[in-house]
N, C-alpha and C positions, 0 to 999 in steps of 0.2 A: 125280306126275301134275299137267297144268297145270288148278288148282281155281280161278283166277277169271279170267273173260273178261269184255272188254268187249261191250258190247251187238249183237249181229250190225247190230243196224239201220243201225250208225253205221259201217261197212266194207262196202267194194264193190269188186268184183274188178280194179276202173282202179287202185287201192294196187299189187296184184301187177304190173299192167300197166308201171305208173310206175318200180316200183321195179328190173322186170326190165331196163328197158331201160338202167339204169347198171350193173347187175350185168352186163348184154352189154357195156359200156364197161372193165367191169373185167376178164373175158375176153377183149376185143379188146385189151388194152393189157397184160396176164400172156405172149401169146401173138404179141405181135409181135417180139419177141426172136429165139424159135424159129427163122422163116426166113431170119434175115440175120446168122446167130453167123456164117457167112464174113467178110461182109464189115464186121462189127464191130470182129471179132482181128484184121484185117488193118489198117484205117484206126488200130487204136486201139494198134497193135501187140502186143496182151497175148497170154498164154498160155493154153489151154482150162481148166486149174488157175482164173486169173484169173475168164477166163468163167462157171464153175462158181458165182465168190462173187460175181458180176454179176448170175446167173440166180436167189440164192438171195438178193440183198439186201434185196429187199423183205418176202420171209417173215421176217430176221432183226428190221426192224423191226416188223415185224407183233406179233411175240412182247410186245415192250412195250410196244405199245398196242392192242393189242385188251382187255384189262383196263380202260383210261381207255376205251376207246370205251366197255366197257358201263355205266361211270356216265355217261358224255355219252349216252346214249340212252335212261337210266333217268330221269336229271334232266334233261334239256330236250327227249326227245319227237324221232319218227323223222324229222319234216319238215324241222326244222333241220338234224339231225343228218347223215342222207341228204344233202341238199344240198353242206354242208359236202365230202362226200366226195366227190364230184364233181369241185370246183373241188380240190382236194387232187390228182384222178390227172388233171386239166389241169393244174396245175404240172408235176408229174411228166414228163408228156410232153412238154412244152415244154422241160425241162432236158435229158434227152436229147438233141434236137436241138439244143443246147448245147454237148454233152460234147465235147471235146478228148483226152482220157486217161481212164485207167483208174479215178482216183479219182472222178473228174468222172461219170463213166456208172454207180459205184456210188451214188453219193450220190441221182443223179437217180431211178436205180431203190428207193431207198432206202423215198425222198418217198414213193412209192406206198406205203408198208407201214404208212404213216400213216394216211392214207384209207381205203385197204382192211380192214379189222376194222370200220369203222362200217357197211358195208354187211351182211359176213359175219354180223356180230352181229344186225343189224337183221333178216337172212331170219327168223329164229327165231322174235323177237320180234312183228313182222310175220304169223307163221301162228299164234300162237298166240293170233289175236284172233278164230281159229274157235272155236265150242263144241266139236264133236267129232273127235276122232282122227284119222278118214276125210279130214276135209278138212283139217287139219294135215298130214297127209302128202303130200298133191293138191299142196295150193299152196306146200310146200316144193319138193318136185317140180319144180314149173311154174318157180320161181324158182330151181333151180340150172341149169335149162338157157340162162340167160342167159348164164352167162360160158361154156357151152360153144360156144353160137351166135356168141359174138363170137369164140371160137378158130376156129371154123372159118372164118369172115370173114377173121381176120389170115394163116390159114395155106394160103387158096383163094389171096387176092388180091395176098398181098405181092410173090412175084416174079415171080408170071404179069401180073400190070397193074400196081400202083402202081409197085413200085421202078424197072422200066422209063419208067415215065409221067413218073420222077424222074431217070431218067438214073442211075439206081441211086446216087442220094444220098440213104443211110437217114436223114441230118439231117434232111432238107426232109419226108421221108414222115413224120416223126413232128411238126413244126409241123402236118403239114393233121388227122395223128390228134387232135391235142387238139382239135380242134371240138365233136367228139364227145359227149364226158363233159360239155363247157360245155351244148352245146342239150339233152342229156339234164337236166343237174340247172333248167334251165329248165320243161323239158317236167314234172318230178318236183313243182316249185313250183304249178305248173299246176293238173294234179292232184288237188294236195292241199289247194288255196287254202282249200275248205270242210268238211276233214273233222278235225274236232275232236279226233278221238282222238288222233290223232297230234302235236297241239301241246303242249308242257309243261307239265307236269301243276303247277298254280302251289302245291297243296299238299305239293309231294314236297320233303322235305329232303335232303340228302345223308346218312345216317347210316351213319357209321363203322364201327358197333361191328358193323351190321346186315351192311356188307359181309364184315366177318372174318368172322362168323359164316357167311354161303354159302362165302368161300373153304376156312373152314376143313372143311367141309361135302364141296367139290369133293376137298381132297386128303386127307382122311384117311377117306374111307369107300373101301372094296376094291373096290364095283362102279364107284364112277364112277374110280379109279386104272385098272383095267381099260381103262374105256372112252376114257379119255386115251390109255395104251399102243395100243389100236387105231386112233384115230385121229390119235397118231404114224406110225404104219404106213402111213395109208392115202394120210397128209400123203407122207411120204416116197417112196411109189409115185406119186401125181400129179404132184407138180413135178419131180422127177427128170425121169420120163419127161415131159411136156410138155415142159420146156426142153431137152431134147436131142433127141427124136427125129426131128425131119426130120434131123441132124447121124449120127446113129444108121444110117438109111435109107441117107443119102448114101455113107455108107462102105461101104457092100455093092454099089456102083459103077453107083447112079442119080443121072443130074442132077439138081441145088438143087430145078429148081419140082415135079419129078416127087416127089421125095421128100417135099417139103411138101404135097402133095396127097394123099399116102397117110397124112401124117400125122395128117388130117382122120378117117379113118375112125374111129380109137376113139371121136373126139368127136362124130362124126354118131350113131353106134351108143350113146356115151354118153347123150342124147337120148330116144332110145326107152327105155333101161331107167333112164333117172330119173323117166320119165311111167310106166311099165308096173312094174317091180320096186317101187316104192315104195308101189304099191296094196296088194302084199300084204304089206307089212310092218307086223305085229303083237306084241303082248307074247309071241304066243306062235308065231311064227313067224321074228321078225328075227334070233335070233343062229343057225339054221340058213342062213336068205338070206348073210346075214355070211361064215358057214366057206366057201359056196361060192362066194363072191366072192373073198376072199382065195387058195381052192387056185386057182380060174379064171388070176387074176392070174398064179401062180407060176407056172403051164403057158404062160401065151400069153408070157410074158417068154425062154423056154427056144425056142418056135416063131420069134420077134424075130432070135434069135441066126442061123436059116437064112439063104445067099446065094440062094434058092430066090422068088421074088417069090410064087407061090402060098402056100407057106408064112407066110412073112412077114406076107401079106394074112388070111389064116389065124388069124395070132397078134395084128393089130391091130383084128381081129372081135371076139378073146374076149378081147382086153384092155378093149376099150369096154366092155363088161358090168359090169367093174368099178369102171373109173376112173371112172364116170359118176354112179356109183349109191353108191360105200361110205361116202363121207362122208357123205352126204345121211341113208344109215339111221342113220351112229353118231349123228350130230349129233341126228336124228328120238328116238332111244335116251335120248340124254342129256335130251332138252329133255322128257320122257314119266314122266321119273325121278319116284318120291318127293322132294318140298319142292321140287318144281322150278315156278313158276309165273308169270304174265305180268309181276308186280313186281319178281321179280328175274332173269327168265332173261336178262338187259342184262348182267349182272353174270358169271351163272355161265356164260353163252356165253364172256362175255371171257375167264374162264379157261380154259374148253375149250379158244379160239382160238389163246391166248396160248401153252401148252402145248402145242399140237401140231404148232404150227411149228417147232417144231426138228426136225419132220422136213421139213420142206418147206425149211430151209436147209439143211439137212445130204446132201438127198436130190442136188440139181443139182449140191453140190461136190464128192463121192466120185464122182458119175460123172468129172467135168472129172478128177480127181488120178488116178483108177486110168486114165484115158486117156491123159493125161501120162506117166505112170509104164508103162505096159505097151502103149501103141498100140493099143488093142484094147480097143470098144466091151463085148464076148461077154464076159468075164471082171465088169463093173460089173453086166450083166442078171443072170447066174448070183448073185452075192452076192446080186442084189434080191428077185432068184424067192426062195433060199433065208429071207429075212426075211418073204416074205409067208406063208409055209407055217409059220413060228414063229409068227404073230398067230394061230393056231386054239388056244395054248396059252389065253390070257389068253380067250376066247371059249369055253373049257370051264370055266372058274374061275366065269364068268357064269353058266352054266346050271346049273353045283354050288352054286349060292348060294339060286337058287330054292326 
């Protein structure tokens, strides 16, 4: 349980405000891939295999530094830190419009997995400058549907107006994206010019010994193993499906923009149930919310596989329920925990972060390899459904522990 908070006095809802609007730069910059994997593999000549560890590069750096982010944010404080991540996924997007080849466009999507954990790690941190529970879960809430807002931005407007407006040169579209993150981490400096809390804390030492002790904390207690395992799962269900489903769509024989426009729906619908689902998730509520997120997931992935557009639209309804919302509960779950509290959740975020990205690399490359390998989207959703239906084992271990 998080047992010490800063003073409410000294936090005001312009923090979430500030911080949402680069967490929408980190959504709009995850999800600009999505609509132009055509004409990526074509310019760059690579294989959907290729694609797969293009679309998963960023989560595989993510994995080793979300750990260093959560000492950069324990020891020098969100204002810095936040910033820092900003100018990080403006590199990023600037490299991209760069890229030449296949190493070249990993490397640029890499950069991103640098910056991204200072933000993830920060939402946590960030809500748990509330006193109570109620508004910990609010304003977690409020702040994951940034990066969905900015998905839906990259996957409305990529090829129904920009790429057009660019003569469909993904280079050029990705120099005008980096503005983006720059006047965000501006706008975030802004913000924050007079709020104390957030600037580094000049008595904090780095202590070593104190870090192994929460990691050791993270990986050898069974309920927070548990709660890794799920959100492995929920990692590997999000990025999979973001980074391919308009590609997904498109193979069931709808054009590019139409298909990126349907691919909007789980993230519109993700939206309402990270504002609405998260209200009612409690100690003694959340891992019932959880098993029905998870079967939801494996049912609408099975409805995905229909040539049937009703259907389809169907399954990308009661896919949003999930992907919007499951992280947000574990993450809510983890950060709620016994010894988990404002001093060090920097730290034990990091490792939840760092941990559970290996399904988030591992999620976009089995789709690319079993597409490669068998032409055939339908056969990658069925393995997926089948994994999310096994995440209720590890989610009954939790409630047998109680």
């Amino acid at each position: 349980m998080l047992t010490k908070n800063i003073n409410n006095d000294n936090i005001s809802w312009s923090i979430i405000f500030g911080l949402w609007l680069i967490y929408f730069c980190f959504g709009y910059s995850v999800s600009s891939i999505a609509p132009i994997v055509p004409y990526i593999t074509h310019d760059l000549n690579i294989s959907y295999k290729q694609m797969g560890l293009i679309l998963g590069a960023w989560q595989f750096t993510y994995m080793f530094f979300a750990l260093p982010a959560g000492f950069i944010l324990d020891r020098y404080g969100l204002k810095a830190s936040i910033f820092l991540a900003a100018l990080i996924i403006t590199l990023s997007l600037i490299s991209r419009g760069l890229s030449n080849n296949f190493y070249h466009m990993w490397l640029a999507v890499a950069l991103f997995g640098i910056g991204g954990p200072l933000i993830s790690v920060g939402v946590p941190k960030v809500s748990s400058l509330w006193k109570d529970e109620k508004s910990r879960a609010i304003s977690m809430g409020i702040l994951f549907t940034g990066p969905m807002f900015g998905g839906i931005f990259s996957l409305f407007t990529m090829n129904s107006l920009i790429m057009p407006l660019f003569n469909n040169n993904w280079k050029l579209v990705y120099f005008l994206y980096s503005l983006a993150p720059f006047l965000a981490g501006l706008i975030w400096l802004f913000i924050t010019k007079n709020k104390t809390v957030l600037n580094k804390k000049e008595s904090t030492v780095l202590n070593i010994s104190h870090s192994i002790s929460i990691f050791k904390l993270i990986i050898t207690k069974k309920r927070f193993i548990n709660i890794l395992i799920l959100g492995t799962g929920g990692m590997f269900l999000v990025h999979s499906i973001t980074g391919w489903l308009p590609k997904i769509i498109h193979t069931k024989g709808f054009d590019l923009s139409l298909s990126s426009t349907l691919a909007t729906i789980p993230i519109i619908v993700g939206i309402v149930s990270a504002l609405t689902i998260t209200r009612f998730s409690n100690n003694t509520t959340r891992i019932n919310i959880l098993a029905f997120l998870f079967m939801n997931a494996g049912l609408s992935l099975f409805f995905i596989q229909s040539s049937s557009l009703v259907i389809i639209i169907i399954g990308l309804l009661f896919l949003g329920l999930s992907t919007g919302t499951i992280i947000v509960i574990i993450l809510n779950h983890m950060s709620e925990s016994k010894n988990i509290n404002y001093n060090n959740i920097g730290i034990a975020g990091g490792i939840f972060f760092s941990i559970i990205q290996i399904g988030g690399v591992l999620g976009p490359f089995f789709i690319g390899l079993i597409y490669d390998i068998y032409n055939n989207f339908n056969i990658a959703l069925s393995v997926y459904s089948l994994i999310m239906f096994i995440m209720i084992f590890p989610l009954f271990i939790i409630r047998n522990e109680k």
